[in-house]
VMD Tcl script that draws the C-alpha trace (Angstrom):
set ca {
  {-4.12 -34.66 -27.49}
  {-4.72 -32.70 -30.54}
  {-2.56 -29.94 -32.00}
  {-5.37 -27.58 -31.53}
  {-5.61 -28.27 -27.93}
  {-2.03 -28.51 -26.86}
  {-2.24 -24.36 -26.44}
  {-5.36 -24.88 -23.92}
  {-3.18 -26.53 -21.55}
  {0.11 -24.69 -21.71}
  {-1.38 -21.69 -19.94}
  {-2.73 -24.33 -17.53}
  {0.74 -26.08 -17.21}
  {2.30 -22.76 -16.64}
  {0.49 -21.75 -14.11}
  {1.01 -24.75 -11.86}
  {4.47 -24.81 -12.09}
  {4.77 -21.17 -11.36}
  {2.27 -21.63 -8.18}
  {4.87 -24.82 -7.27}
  {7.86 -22.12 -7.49}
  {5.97 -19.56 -5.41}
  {5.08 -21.93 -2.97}
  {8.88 -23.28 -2.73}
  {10.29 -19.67 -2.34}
  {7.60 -18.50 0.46}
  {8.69 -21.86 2.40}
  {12.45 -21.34 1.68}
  {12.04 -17.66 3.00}
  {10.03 -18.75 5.96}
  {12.42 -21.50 6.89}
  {15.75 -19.15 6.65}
  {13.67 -15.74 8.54}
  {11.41 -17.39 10.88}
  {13.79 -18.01 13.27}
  {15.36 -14.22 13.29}
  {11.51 -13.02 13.80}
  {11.30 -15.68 16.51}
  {14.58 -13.70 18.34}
  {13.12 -10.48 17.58}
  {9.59 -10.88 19.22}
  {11.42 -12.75 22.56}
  {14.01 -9.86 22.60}
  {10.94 -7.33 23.67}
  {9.42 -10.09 25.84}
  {8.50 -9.10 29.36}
  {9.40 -12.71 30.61}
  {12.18 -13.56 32.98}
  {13.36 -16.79 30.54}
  {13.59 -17.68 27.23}
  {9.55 -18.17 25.95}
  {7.69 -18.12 22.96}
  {5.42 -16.55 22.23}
  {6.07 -14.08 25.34}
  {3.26 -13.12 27.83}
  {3.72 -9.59 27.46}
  {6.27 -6.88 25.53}
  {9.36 -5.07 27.66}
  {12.49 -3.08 26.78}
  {14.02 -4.23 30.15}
  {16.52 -6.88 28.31}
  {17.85 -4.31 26.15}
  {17.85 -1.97 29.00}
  {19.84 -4.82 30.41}
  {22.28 -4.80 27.45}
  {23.02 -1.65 27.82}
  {23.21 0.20 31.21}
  {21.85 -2.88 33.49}
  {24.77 -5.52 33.42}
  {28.49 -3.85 32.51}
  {29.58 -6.80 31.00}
  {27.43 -6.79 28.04}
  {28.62 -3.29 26.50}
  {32.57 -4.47 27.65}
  {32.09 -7.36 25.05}
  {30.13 -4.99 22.91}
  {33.24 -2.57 23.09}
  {35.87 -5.56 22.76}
  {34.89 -6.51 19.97}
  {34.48 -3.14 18.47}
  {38.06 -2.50 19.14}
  {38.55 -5.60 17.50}
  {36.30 -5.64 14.49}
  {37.97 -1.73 13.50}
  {41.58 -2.92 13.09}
  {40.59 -6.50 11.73}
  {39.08 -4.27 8.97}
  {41.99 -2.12 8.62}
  {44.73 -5.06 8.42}
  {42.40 -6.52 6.08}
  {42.20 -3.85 3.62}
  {46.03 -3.12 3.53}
  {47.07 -6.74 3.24}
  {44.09 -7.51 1.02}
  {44.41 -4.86 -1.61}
  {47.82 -5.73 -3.01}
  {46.78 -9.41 -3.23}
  {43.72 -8.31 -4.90}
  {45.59 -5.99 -7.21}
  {48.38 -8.72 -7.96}
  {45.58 -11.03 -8.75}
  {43.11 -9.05 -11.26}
  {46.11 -7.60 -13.05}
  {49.27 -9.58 -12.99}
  {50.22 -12.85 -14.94}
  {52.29 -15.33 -12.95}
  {53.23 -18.59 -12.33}
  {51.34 -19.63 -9.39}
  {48.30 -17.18 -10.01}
  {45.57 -19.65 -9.87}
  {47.11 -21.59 -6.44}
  {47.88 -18.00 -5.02}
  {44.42 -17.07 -5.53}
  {42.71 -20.08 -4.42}
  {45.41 -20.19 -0.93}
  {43.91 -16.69 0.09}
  {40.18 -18.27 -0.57}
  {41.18 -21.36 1.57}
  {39.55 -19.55 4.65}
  {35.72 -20.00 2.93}
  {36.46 -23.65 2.19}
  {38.24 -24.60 5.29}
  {35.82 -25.05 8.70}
  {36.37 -22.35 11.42}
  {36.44 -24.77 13.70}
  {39.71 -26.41 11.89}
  {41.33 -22.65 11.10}
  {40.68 -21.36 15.48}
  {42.50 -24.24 16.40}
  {45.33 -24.17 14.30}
  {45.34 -20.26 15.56}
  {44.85 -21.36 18.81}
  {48.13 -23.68 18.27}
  {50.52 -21.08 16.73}
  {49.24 -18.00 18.95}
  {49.59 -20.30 22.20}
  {53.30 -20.35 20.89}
  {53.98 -17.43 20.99}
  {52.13 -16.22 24.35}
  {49.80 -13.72 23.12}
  {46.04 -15.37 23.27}
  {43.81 -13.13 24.89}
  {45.58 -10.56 23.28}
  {43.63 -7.91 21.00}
  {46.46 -8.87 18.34}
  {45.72 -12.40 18.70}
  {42.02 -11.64 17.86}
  {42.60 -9.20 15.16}
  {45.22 -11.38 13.44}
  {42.75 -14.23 13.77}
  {40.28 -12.67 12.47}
  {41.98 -10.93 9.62}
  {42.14 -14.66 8.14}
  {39.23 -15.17 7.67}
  {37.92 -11.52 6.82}
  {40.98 -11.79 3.83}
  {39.08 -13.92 1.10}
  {36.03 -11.21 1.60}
  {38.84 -8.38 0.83}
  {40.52 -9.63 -1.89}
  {37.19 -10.36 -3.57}
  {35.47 -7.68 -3.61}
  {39.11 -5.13 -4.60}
  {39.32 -8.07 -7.12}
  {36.23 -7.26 -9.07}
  {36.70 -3.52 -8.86}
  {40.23 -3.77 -10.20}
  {39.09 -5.97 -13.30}
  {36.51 -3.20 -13.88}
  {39.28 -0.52 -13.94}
  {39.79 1.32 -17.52}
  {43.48 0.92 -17.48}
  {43.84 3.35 -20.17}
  {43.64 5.87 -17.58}
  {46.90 4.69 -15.72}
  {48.55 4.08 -19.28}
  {47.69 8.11 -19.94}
  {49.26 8.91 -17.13}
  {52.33 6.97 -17.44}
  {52.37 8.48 -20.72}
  {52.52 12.05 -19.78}
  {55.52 10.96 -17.27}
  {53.62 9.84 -14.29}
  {55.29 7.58 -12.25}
  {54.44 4.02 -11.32}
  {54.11 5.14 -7.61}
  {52.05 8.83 -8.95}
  {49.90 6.51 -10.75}
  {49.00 4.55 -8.03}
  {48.36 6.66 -5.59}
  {46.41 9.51 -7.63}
  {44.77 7.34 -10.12}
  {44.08 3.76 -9.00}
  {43.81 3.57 -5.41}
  {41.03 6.58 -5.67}
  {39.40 4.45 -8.11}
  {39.30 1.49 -6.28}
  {38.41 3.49 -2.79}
  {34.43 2.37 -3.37}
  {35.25 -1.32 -3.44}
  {37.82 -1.10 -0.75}
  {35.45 0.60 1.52}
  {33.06 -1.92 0.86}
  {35.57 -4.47 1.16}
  {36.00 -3.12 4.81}
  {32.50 -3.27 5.89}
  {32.49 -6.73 5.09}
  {35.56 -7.54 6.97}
  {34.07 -5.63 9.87}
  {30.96 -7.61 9.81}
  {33.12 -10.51 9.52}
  {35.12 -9.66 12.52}
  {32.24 -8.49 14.61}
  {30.02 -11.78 13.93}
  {32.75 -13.97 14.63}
  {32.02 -16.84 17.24}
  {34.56 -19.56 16.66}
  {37.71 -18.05 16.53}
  {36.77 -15.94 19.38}
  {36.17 -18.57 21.61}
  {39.86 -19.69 21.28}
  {41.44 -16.91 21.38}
  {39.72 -13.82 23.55}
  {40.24 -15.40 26.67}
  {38.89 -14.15 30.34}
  {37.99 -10.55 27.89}
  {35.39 -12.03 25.98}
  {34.28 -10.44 22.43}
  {30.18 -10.28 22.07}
  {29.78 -13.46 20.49}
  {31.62 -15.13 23.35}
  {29.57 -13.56 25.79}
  {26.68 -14.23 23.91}
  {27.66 -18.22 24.24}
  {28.40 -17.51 27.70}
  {24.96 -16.45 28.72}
  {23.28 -19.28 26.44}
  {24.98 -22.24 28.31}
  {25.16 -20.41 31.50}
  {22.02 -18.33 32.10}
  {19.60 -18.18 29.57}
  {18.43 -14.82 30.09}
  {16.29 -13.20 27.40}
  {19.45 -10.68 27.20}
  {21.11 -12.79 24.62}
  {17.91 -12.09 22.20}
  {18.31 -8.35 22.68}
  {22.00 -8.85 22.05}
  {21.18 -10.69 18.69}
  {19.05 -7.63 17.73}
  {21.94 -4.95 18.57}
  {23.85 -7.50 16.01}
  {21.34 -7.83 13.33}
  {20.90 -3.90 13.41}
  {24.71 -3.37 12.90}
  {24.89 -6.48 9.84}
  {22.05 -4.71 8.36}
  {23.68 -1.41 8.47}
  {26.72 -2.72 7.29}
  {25.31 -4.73 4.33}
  {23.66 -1.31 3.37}
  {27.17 0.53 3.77}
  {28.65 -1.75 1.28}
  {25.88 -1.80 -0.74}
  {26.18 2.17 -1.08}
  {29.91 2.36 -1.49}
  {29.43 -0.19 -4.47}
  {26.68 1.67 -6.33}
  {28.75 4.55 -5.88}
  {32.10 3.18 -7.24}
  {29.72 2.04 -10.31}
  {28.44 5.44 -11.04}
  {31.81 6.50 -10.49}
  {33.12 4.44 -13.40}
  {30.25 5.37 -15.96}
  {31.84 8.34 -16.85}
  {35.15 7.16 -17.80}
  {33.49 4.38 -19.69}
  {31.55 6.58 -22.15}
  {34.25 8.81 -22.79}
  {36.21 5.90 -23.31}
}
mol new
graphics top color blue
foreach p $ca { graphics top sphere $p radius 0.5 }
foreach p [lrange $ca 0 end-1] q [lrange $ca 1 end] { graphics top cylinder $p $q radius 0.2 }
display resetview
């Protein structure tokens, strides 16, 4: 190959690989969303089983979530109440951490940071049953304490995370002009930095939320006979079968999705937030 044709085929060579990446993404895409559009269309099937493609379309399973069997909208409810103080517990034990984290230097920093991460790295599988093992103890599975407190572990690492990255972005010139002009450490905190940080700690709590609300594993240990949605959802898949649990997967979708954009929002907001202070700074 000549120098003078080497540019002919670089357009040529270009294009290939960029039709090879196109075609990887569209199959990566298809493989990780084809199987939520597969529950979608069976959640508005008119069938009396699981079937796909369904014979006709129906809102009689989501009828059925919500007014035609009670139990469904109990779980749905259980693990509401569940989901609101997970995120609560979350974002008070969560914040500190997450504070101590971006802004001190300590020994121990670096192991005390990866030990409140250990809950992404760690199966839930292995985490439930050591909850299972400690809560048993003490009498209380079953419990909505047992579930929150089980599910504040693993909603933690999400928490700490996210306050984490909005502390680091913190001008801390503000809090030093304010300690200046006789503020005190408490004043400063509570007027200056926790405002500033309220965008990622709200996001942080949608997260844990979601967190709680999707949770399957832990729940499984430790709801008992008051099952949370997700165990009723595995209920009604080993027991049942009933299209129900596809209009339940919806109602769940709908609520991630919401949530995602929730965080999303409280994010872009903290962001503008912080522009100003940055250009006067």
């Amino acid at each position: 190959m000549t120098p003078l044709t080497q540019p002919l085929y670089r357009p040529l060579l270009r294009g290939a690989v960029g039709a090879v990446i196109n075609l990887v993404t569209v199959l990566v895409l298809v493989f990780l969303l084809g199987p939520i559009v597969v529950v979608l269309i069976i959640a508005f099937s008119a069938d009396a089983y699981l079937s796909f493609p369904p014979s006709g379309l129906s809102l009689r399973w989501f009828e059925t979530f919500f007014q035609g069997d009670p139990s469904w909208m109990r779980a749905f409810w259980r693990s509401l109440s569940v989901a609101l103080p997970t995120a609560i517990l979350a974002v008070v034990l969560g914040t500190p951490a997450a504070l101590a984290i971006a802004r001190l230097r300590f020994k121990g920093r670096a192991a005390t940071e990866y030990l409140l991460l250990a809950p992404l790295l760690i199966s839930p599988m292995i985490t439930a049953i050591g909850l299972y093992g400690q809560f048993a103890s003490l009498h209380i599975i079953g419990t909505t304490v047992a579930l929150v407190l089980g599910h504040a572990v693993l909603a933690l690492p999400f928490v700490v995370m996210n306050v984490a990255v909005s502390a680091r972005s913190l001008d801390m010139r503000l809090e030093q002009a304010a300690m200046s002009l006789g503020a005190r450490p408490r004043t400063v905190l509570r007027r200056i930095t926790l405002p500033l940080l309220a965008p990622g700690m709200i996001a942080a709590a949608f997260f844990a939320f979601l967190v709680s609300f999707d949770e399957a594993i832990v729940s499984l240990f430790l709801s008992g006979l008051d099952p949370t949605l997700q165990k009723r959802m595995w209920d009604d898949i080993r027991l049942e079968i009933s299209p129900t649990v596809a209009a339940a997967s919806v109602v769940l979708i709908a609520i991630t999705l919401l949530g995602f954009a929730l965080a999303a929002l409280a994010l872009r907001r903290g962001r503008r937030a912080s522009r100003p202070h940055a250009a006067r700074g």
